[in-house]
matplotlib code that plots the C-alpha trace (Angstrom):
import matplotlib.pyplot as plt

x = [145.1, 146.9, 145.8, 143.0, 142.7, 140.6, 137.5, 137.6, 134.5, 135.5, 133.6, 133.9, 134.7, 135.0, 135.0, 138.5, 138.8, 139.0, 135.1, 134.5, 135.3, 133.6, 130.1, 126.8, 125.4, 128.6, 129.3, 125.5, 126.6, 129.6, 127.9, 125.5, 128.0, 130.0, 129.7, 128.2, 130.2, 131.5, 133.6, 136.5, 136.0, 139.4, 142.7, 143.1, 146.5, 146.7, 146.0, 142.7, 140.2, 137.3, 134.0, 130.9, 128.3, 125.8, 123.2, 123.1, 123.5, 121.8, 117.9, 118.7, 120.7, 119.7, 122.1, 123.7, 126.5, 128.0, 131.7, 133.7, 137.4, 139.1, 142.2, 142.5, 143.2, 139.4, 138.2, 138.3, 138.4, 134.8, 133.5, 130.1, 128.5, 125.0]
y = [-35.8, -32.4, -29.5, -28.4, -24.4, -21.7, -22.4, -26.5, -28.4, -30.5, -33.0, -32.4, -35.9, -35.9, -33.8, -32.2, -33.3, -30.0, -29.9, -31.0, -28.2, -25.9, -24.3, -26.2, -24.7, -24.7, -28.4, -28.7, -26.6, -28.7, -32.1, -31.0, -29.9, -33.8, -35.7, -32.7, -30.6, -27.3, -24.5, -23.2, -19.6, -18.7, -20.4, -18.4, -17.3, -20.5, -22.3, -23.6, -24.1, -21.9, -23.9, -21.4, -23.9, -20.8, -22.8, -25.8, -24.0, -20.5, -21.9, -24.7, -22.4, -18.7, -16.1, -15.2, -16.2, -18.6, -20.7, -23.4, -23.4, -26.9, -28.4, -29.8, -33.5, -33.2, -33.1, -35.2, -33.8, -34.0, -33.0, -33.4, -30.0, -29.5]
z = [-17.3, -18.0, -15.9, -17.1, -18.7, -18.4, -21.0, -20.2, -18.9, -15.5, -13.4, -9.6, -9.2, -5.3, -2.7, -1.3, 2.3, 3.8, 2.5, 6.1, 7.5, 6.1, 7.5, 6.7, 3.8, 1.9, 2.8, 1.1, -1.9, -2.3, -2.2, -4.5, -7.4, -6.8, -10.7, -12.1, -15.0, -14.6, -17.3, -15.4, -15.4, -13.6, -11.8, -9.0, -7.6, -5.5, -8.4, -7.5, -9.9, -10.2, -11.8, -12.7, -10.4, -10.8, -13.4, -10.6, -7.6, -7.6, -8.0, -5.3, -2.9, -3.9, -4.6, -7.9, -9.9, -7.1, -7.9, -6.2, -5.8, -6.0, -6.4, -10.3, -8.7, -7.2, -10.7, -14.0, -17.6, -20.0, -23.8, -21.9, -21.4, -19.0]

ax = plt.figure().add_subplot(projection="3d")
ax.plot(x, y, z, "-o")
ax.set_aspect("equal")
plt.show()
């Protein structure tokens, strides 16, 4: 797969390992989002991923606007939009 760009629709295909460290609630958030698909909104200066989850997450987990950031291996490419 090539790296996927700003604009592209992703799959978080599985979750990174370091997932399990994380508090609770984000764990939750992050198992949630797994074989769902996501726009990139952003590749951050690490270049992680950033995946607009708001439409899934924000009625499920409140808050507004949320994003996961992810390693591009953690995710496979899609033309299927939510």
């Amino acid at each position: 797969m090539n790296e996927p760009r700003v604009g592209d629709w992703v799959i978080l295909a599985e979750l990174p390992p370091w997932v399990g460290d994380l508090p609770e609630e984000s764990r939750a958030v992050f198992d949630h989002c797994v074989g769902h698909a996501f726009r990139v909104t952003e590749i951050d200066g690490n270049r992680n991923l950033v995946l607009d989850v708001s439409a899934l997450v924000d009625p499920v987990f409140s808050g507004d606007l949320n994003d996961v950031r992810v390693e591009s291996r953690f995710v496979r490419s899609t033309s299927t939009r939510p």
